[in-house]
C-alpha positions in Angstrom: 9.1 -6.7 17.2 8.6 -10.0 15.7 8.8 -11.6 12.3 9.1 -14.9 11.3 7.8 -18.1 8.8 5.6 -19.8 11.1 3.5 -16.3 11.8 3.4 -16.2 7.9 2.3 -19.2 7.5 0.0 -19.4 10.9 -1.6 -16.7 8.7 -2.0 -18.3 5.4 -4.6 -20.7 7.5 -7.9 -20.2 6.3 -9.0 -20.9 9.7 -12.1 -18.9 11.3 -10.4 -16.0 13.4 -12.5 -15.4 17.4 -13.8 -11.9 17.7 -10.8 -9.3 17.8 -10.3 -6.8 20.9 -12.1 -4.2 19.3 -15.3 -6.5 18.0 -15.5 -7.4 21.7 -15.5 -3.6 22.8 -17.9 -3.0 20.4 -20.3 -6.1 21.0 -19.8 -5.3 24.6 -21.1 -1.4 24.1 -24.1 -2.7 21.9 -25.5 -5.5 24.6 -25.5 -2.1 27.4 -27.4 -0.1 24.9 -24.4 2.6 24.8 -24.8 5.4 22.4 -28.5 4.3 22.2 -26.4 1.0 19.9 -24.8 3.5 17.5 -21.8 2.7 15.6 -19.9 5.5 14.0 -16.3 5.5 13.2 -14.2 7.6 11.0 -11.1 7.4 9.0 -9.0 11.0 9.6 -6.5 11.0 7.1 -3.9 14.1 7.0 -3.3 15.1 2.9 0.4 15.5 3.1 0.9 12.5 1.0 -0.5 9.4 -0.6 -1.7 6.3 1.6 0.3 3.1 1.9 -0.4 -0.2 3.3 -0.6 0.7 6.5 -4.0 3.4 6.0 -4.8 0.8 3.8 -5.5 -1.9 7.2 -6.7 0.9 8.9 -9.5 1.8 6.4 -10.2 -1.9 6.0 -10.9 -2.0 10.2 -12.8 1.8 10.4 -15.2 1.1 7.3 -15.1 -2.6 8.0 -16.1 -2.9 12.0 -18.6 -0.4 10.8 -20.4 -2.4 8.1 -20.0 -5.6 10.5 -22.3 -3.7 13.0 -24.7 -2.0 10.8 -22.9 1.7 11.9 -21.3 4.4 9.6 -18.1 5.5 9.4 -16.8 9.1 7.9 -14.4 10.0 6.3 -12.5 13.6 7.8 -9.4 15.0 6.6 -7.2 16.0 9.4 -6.4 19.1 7.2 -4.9 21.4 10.3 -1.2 22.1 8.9 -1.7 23.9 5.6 2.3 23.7 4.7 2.0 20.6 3.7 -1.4 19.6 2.6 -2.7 19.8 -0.8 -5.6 19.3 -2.7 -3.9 16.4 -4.8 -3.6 14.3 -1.6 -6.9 15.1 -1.0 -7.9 13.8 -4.3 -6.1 10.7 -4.4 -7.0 9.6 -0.6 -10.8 9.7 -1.9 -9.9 7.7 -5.1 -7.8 5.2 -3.0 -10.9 4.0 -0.3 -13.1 4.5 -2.9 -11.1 1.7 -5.3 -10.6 -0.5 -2.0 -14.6 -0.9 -2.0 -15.3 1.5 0.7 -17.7 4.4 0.6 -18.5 7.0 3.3 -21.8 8.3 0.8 -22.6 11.7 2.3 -20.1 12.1 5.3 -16.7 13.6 4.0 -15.6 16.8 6.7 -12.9 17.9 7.1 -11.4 19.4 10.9 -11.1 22.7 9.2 -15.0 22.8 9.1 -14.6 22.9 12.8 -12.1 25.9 13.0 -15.1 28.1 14.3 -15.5 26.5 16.6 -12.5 25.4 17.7 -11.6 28.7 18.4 -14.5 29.8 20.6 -13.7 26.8 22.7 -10.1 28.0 22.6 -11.6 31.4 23.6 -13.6 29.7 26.4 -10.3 28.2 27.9 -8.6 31.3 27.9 -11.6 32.9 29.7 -11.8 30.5 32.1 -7.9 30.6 32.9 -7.2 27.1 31.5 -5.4 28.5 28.8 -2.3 31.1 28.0 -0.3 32.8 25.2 3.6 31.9 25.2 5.8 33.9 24.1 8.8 31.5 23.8 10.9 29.4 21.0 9.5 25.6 20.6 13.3 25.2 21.4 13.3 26.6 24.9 9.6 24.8 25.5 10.7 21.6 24.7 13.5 22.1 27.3 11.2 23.1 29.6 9.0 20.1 29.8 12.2 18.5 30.7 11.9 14.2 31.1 8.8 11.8 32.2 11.0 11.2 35.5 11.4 14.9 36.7 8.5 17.7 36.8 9.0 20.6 34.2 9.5 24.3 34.4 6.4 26.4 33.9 6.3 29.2 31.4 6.9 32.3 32.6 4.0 33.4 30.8 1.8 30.9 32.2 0.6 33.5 34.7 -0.6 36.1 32.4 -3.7 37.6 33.4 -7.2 36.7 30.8 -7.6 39.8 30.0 -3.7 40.0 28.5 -4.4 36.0 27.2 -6.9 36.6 25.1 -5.7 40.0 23.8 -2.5 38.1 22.5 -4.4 35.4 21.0 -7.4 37.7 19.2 -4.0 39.5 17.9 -2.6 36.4 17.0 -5.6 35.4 15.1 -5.5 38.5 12.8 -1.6 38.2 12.0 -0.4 40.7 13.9 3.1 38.4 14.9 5.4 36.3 12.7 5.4 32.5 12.3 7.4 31.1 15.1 6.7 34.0 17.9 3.8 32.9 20.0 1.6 29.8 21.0 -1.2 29.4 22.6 -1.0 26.9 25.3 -3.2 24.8 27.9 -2.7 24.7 31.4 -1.9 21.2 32.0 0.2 19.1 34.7 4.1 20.3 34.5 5.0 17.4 36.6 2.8 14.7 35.0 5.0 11.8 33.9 3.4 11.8 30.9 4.7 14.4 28.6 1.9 15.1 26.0 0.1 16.5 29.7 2.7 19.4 30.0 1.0 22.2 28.7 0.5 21.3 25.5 0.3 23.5 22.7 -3.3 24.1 21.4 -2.2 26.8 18.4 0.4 27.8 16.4 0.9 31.0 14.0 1.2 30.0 10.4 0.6 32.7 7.5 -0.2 29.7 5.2 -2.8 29.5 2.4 -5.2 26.4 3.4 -6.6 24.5 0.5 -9.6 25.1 2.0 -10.2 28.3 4.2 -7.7 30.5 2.2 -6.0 33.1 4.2 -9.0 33.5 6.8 -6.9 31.7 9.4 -3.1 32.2 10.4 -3.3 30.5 13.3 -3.9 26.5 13.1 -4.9 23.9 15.7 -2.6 21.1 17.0 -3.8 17.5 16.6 -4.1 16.6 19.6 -6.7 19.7 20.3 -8.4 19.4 17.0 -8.8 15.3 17.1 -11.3 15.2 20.2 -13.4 17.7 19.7 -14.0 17.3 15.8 -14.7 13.5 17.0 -17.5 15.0 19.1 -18.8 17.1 16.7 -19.4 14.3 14.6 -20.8 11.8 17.1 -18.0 9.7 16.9 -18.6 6.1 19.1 -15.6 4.6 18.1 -12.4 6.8 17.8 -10.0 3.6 16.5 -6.0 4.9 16.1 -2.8 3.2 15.6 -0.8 2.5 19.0 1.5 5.3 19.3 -1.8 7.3 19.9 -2.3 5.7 23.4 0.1 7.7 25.2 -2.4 11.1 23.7 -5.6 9.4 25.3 -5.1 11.0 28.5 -5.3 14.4 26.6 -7.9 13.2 24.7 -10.3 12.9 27.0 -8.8 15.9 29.6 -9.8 18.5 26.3 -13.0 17.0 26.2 -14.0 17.1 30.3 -12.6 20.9 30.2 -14.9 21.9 26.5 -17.8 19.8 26.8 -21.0 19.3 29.1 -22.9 16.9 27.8 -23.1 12.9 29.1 -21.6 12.0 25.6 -18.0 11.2 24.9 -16.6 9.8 22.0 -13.4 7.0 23.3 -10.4 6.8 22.1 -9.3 2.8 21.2 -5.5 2.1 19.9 -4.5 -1.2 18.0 -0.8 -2.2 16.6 -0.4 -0.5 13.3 0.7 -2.1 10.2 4.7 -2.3 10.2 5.9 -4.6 6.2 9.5 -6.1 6.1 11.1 -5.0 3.1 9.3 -1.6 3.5 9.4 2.0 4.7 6.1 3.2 6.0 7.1 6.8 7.2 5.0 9.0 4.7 7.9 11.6 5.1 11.1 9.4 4.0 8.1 8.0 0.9 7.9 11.8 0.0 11.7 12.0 -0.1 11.6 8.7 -2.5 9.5 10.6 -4.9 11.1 14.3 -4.7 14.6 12.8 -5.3 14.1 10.6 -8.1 14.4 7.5 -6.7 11.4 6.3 -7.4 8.6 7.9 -10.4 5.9 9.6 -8.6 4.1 8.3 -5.5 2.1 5.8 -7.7 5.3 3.8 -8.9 5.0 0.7 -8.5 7.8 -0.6 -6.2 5.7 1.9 -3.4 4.0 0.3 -0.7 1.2 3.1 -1.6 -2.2 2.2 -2.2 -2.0 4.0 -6.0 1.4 2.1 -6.7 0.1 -1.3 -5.6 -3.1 -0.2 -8.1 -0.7 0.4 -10.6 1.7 -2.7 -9.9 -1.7 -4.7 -10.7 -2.5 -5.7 -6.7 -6.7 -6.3 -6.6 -8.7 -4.8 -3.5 -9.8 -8.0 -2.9 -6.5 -9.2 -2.2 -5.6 -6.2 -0.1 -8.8 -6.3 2.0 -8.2 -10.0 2.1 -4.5 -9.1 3.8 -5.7 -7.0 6.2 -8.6 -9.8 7.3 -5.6 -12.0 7.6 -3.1 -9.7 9.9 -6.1 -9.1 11.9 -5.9 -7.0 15.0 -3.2 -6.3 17.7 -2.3 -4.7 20.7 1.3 -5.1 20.2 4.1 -4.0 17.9 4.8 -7.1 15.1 6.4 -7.0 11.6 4.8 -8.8 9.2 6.5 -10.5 6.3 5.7 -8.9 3.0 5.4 -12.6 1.5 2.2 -12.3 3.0 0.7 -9.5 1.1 2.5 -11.0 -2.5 0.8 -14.4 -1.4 -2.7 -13.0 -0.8 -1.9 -11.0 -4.0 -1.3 -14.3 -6.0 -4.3 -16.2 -4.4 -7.0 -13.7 -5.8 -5.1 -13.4 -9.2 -5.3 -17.0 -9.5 -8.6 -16.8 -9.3 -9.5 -14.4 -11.8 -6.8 -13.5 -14.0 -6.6 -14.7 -17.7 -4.0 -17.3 -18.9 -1.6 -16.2 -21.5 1.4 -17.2 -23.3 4.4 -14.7 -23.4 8.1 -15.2 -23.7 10.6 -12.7 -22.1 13.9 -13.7 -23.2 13.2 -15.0 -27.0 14.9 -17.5 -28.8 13.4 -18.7 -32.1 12.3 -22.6 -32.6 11.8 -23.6 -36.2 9.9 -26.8 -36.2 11.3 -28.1 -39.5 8.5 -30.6 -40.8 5.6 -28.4 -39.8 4.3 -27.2 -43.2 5.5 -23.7 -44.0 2.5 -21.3 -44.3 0.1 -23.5 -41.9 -1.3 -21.4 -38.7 -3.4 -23.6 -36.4 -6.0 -21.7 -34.0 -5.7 -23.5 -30.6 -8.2 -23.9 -28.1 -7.0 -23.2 -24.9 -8.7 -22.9 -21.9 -9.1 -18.6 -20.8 -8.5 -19.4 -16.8 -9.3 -23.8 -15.2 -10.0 -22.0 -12.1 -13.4 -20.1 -13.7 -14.5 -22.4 -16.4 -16.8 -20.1 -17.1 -14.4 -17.7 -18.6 -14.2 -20.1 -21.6 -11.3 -20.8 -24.4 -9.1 -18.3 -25.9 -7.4 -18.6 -29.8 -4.0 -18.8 -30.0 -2.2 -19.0 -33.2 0.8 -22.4 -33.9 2.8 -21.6 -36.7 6.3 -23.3 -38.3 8.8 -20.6 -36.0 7.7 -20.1 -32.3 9.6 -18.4 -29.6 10.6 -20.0 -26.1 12.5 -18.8 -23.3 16.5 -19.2 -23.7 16.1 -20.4 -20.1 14.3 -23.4 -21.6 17.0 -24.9 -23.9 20.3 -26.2 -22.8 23.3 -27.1 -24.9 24.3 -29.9 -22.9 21.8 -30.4 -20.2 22.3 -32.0 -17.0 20.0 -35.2 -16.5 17.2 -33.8 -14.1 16.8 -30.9 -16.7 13.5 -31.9 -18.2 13.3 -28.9 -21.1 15.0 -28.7 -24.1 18.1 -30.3 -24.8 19.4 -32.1 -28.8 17.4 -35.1 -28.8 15.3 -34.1 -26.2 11.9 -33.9 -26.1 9.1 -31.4 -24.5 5.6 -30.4 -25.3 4.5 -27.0 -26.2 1.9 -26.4 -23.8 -1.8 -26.9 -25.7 0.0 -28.5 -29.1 2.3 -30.7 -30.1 5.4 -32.8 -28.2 8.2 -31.4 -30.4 11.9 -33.0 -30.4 15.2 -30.8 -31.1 17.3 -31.7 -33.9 20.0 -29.3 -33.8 20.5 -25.5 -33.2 22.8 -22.4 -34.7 24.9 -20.4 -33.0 26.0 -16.6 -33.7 29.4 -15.6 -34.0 29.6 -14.8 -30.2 28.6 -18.4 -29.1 25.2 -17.5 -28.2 22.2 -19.5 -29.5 20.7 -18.3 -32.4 17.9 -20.8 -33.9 16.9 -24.6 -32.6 15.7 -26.7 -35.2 13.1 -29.1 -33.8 10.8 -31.4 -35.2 7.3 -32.2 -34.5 5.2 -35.4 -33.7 1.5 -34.5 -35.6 0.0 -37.1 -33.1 0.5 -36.0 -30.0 -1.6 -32.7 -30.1 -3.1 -32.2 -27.0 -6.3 -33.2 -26.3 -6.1 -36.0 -29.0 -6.3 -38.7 -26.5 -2.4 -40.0 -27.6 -0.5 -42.0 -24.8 2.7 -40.1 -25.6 4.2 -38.8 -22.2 7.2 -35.9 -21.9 8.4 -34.5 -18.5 8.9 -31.0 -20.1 6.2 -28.5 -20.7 7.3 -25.4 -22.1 5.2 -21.9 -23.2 5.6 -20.3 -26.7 4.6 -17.7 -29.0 4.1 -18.1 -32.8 6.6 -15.8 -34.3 4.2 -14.8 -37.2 1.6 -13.6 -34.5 3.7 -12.1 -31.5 3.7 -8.4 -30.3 6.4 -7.0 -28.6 5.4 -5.3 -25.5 7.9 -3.6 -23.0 7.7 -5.7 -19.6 9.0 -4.0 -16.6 9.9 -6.6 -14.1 9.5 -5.2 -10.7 11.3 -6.5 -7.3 11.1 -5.1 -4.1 12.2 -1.8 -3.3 14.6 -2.2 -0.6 16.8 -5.5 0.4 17.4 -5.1 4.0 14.3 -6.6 6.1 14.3 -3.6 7.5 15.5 -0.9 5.6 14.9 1.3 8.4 17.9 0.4 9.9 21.5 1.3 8.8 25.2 0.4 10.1 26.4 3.5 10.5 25.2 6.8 12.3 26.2 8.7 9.4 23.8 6.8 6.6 20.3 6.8 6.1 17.3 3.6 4.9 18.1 5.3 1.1 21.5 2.5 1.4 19.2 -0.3 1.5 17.7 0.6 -1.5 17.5 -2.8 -4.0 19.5 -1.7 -6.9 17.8 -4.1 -9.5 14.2 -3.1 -8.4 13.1 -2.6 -12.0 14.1 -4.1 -15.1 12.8 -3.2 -18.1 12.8 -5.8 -20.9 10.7 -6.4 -24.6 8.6 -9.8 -24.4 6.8 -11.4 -27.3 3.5 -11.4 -26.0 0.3 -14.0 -27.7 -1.7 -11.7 -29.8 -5.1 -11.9 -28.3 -3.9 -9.6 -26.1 -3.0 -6.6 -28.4 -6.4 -4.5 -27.6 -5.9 -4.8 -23.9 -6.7 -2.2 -21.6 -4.5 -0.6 -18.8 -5.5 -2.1 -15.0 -5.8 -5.3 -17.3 -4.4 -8.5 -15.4 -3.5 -11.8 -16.8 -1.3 -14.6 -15.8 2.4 -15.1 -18.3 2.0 -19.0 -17.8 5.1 -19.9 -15.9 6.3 -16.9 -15.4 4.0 -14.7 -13.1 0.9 -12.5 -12.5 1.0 -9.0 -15.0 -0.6 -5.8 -15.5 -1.1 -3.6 -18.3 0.6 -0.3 -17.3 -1.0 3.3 -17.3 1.7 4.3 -19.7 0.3 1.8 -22.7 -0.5 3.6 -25.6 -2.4 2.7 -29.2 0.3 0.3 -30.7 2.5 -0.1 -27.3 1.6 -2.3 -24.6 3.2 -2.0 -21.4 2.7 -4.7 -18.7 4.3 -4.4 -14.7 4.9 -7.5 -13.1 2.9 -8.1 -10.4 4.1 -10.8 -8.5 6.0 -14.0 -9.6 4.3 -17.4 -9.5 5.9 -18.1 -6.1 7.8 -16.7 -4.2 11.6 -16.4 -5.3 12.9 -13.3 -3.1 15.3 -15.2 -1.2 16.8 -17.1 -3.8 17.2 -13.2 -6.0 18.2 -11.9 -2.8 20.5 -14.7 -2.4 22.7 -13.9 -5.4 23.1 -10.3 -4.5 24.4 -11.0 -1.3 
C-alpha cells in the first residue's frame, strides 16, 4: 500500500480528473447499445452496523456514476444473516445516504424479498444434481477444501441421491436440525485453484428472528448465492464492489449460468476500496469501540462513521467532495486522512460563520476605556460570502483573550502580548499592556492594558501592530463546554501492533477528547445543534446534539490547519 505527501497533495489539485475505469466501462456499454443504454446500480449495504468512510465513497460512486449517466441506482439491504442485523442499522444507513444528498425515491429491497425465490432456485439445483446437503462441521469443510495449490477432498455426502438432497433440505427448511448440523452446498470444482469454487456453501441453519421475515425462515442464504441473483432480479447493469470481491466473480457469474436462461446478465465490476491512515475501517473492531466504552456510541465523533463525522460537524459537500478527489482505483492505497480534514476545512471556509471565542481565558482590563461603555461592532458574518452580512459584537472595559496570547517576557519574534507591547483586538482598538497580576501560585491573573481611541478599525488610522488577537467582552460572554477532538488512534495504521499478543485497541490516542469551558461571543447563545461556525484562530466548530436550553456544546471540527504532527510530535 502506499501513502505519502506528494499523493496528498497531487490530490489537493483542482485539476480536471480523465474519465475513471468504470466511466469508460460504462461509456463503452452505452455507445454498443447494451442493456438497450440502461444504467442501474445499487448500493447493498449489510445492517450489522453504521457506515463509515469507506460506504461513504462507495455511495458517492453507485448513486453518482448513476446520476452522471441519467440511470438509477437502488438501494438493497444485504439483510441475509439475521444475528447480527437490526432494524437500528437499517434506520441509520437510510438517514446517512439520505444526509450525503443521495436518494434512491422508490427502490429500497431488501435480498430477503428474494428469499422465495431463492429457495426454488436452490430447489431447482438440487433437482438437477448441482446441489447437496452436508452433513459435516464448517471445521472439517474448511479442511477439506484444503489450499489454492492442491485439489480438495469431496464431501462424502456430495453423492447423495436428489431424492435424499432435497428431503434434507425441505427438513432443513422447517427446523427439523440444530444450528450448526447441516448445509446445503453447490457442486463446484474441488480442484479449482480458486477456493470460493469449492463447493461453496449456498445455506446455512439459523433459528434466528429476521427483522424482517420473523421466524418464517431458519435457514439463510450465503452472500455469495444471494448477491447475483437478487442483482438479477433487479436488473442490475452495473454490479460495482470493493476489490476483495474480485476473487467471488467467478462464482458470480457460475450461479447465474447454472439459475438463469435469459440473454441478460448483470456484471460484476471491482475498484480499490477506501483504506484512511489514522483509522480502523473493519465494521467489527468499530462495534467493539462502541460495546466497550471506548468510544460513546457509533455516532461519537472521533468515528470515521458517517453519523459521527455528522456529529463532529463534517458537511456532505465536503465528503462527496473527498470522494471526487480520491477518485477510482484498481489497486490497494492508503490515503492520508489530512485529506479528508482538508476538504473538510475548504467547504467550511466557505460557509461557516465567523465568531470570536476564547478557550483558555484570561481577563484584560483596558484601564482608560470608560467603565459602563459597551460598543456594538460591526464585523463582517463570513469575507468569503459577503452576502452573509455583519454580525454585533459587544467591546466593553474587561475582555477575555487566550493565555496563549500574553507572555511575561516574550521572546522578540513573539508578536502578541507582552508589557509594553502592543496588539490589536481584532475589529476594535490597538490596545497596549501596562502591567498584569499574578495569583498566589504564579499564574497570571489580570493584564492591565490601555487603549488608543484612534485606531479603531475601519477608521482609516495609519497605526500599524504585528499582533492581532480575538477576544470576548467579559460582560457579554457565555460559557459553553468545548470538546476538542483529535484523532482516534496515533499509529498510521493502527491496524498494526508489535506484538502477537496485542490488538489496534494499543494504538488508541489517549488525548482524543478534551473537554474544556470557552467564553463564547454572545450572538451565538440561540444556536442550534448541526450549527457550524468558525472560532477565529482557532478552528472550524459545531454545536453538539447534547446542547440544551441554557447549555451550548460545540465539537471541534477540524483546526485551522493542520497541526497533527506537531501534537503527535510531543506525545512521542
Amino acid at each position: 500500500m502506499e501513502s505519502n505527501e506528494k499523493k496528498t497533495e497531487e490530490l489537493k489539485s483542482p485539476e480536471t480528473k480523465s474519465l475513471n475505469f468504470l466511466e469508460n466501462i460504462i461509456e463503452e456499454d452505452i455507445r454498443n447499445n447494451k442493456n438497450s443504454g440502461i444504467i442501474l446500480t445499487r448500493f447493498p449495504p449489510e445492517p450489522n452496523g453504521y457506515l463509515h468512510i469507506g460506504h461513504a465513497k462507495s455511495i458517492c460512486l453507485n448513486f453518482g456514476l448513476a446520476q452522471k449517466y441519467n440511470g438509477k441506482c437502488n438501494l438493497r439491504f444485504d439483510d441475509t444473516n439475521p444475528t447480527k442485523e437490526e432494524e437500528e442499522y437499517v434506520n441509520s444507513i437510510m438517514e446517512d445516504i439520505r444526509w450525503l444528498g443521495f436518494d434512491w425515491e422508490n427502490r429500497l429491497y431488501y435480498a430477503s424479498d428474494y428469499f422465495d425465490q431463492l429457495y426454488e432456485w436452490a430447489l431447482k439445483m438440487v433437482k438437477e444434481g448441482k446441489a447437496y446437503v452436508d452433513d459435516q462441521s464448517s471445521e472439517i469443510i474448511s479442511e477439506q477444501r484444503g489450499v489454492p495449490t492442491r485439489p480438495g477432498i469431496e464431501s462424502s455426502y456430495r453423492k447423495r441421491t436428489v431424492t435424499e438432497n432435497l428431503d434434507l433440505f425441505e427438513r432443513m427448511k422447517k427446523g427439523e436440525f440444530p444450528d450448526g448440523t447441516r448445509v446445503l452446498r453447490a457442486k463446484g470444482d474441488m480442484s479449482s485453484p480458486n477456493m470460493h469454487m469449492r463447493d461453496p456453501v449456498m445455506y446455512r441453519i439459523m433459528h434466528a428472528t429476521h427483522h424482517r421475515t420473523g421466524n418464517k425462515w431458519c435457514i439463510y442464504p450465503m452472500y455469495d448465492y444471494a448477491h447475483g441473483q437478487s442483482d438479477y432480479l433487479e436488473g442490475i447493469t452495473h454490479s460495482i464492489c470493493t476489490l476483495e470481491f474480485e476473487i467471488h466473480r467467478p462464482l458470480y457469474e457460475w450461479f447465474l449460468d447454472n439459475l438463469i436462461e435469459t440473454e441478460y446478465r448483470p456484471r460484476q465490476y471491482e475498484f480499490a476500496r477506501l483504506n484512511l491512515s489514522y483509522t480502523v475501517m473493519s465494521k467489527r473492531k468499530l462495534l467493539e469501540l462502541v460495546k466497550d466504552g471506548y468510544v460513546k456510541g457509533w455516532d461519537d465523533p472521533r468515528m470515521p462513521t458517517i453519523s459521527g463525522m455528522r456529529r463532529r460537524g463534517y458537511t456532505p459537500e465536503a465528503i462527496r467532495n473527498f470522494a471526487e478527489k480520491v477518485g477510482v482505483a484498481k489497486r490497494e492505497n492508503v490515503i492520508d486522512v489530512g485529506l479528508l480534514e482538508f476538504t473538510v476545512r475548504e467547504h467550511l471556509n466557505k460557509i461557516a460563520p465567523r465568531i470570536f471565542a476564547v478557550l483558555d481565558p484570561v481577563k484584560v482590563i483596558i484601564t482608560n476605556y470608560p467603565e459602563g461603555k459597551i460598543e456594538n461592532l460591526h464585523l463582517e458574518v463570513n469575507p468569503e460570502d459577503p452576502e452573509l452580512g455583519y454580525r454585533d459584537v459587544p467591546l466593553s472595559r474587561e475582555v477575555y483573550i487566550e493565555k496563549e496570547d500574553f507572555m511575561e517576557d516574550p521572546p522578540s519574534k513573539f508578536f502578541r502580548l507582552g508589557p509594553g507591547r502592543e496588539v490589536r483586538l481584532k475589529g476594535a482598538y490597538i490596545i497596549r499592556c501596562e502591567s498584569f497580576k499574578k495569583d498566589d501560585a504564579g499564574n497570571i491573573q489580570e493584564i492591565y492594558c490601555t487603549y488608543d481611541p484612534e485606531t479603531k478599525s475601519g477608521s482609516g488610522s495609519q497605526k500599524k501592530v504585528k499582533g492581532t488577537l480575538h477576544w470576548v467582552s467579559a460582560k457579554h460572554a457565555i460559557d459553553a463546554e468545548i470538546r476538542l477532538y483529535d484523532r482516534l488512534f496515533i499509529n498510521e495504521f493502527p491496524d498494526e501492533v508489535e506484538q502477537e499478543e496485542l490488538d489496534f485497541k494499543v494504538n488508541l490516542n489517549p488525548g482524543s477528547l478534551k473537554v474544556i469551558t470557552g467564553k463564547i461571543e454572545p450572538g451565538v447563545k440561540d444556536a442550534k445543534p448541526s450549527d457550524k461556525f468558525q472560532f477565529q484562530r482557532l478552528g472550524y466548530f459545531c454545536v453538539d446534539s447534547d446542547s440544551t436550553e441554557g447549555k451550548l456544546v460545540f465539537n471541534r471540527t477540524v483546526t485551522l490547519k493542520e497541526t497533527w504532527t506537531k501534537l503527535k510530535d510531543k506525545t512521542d
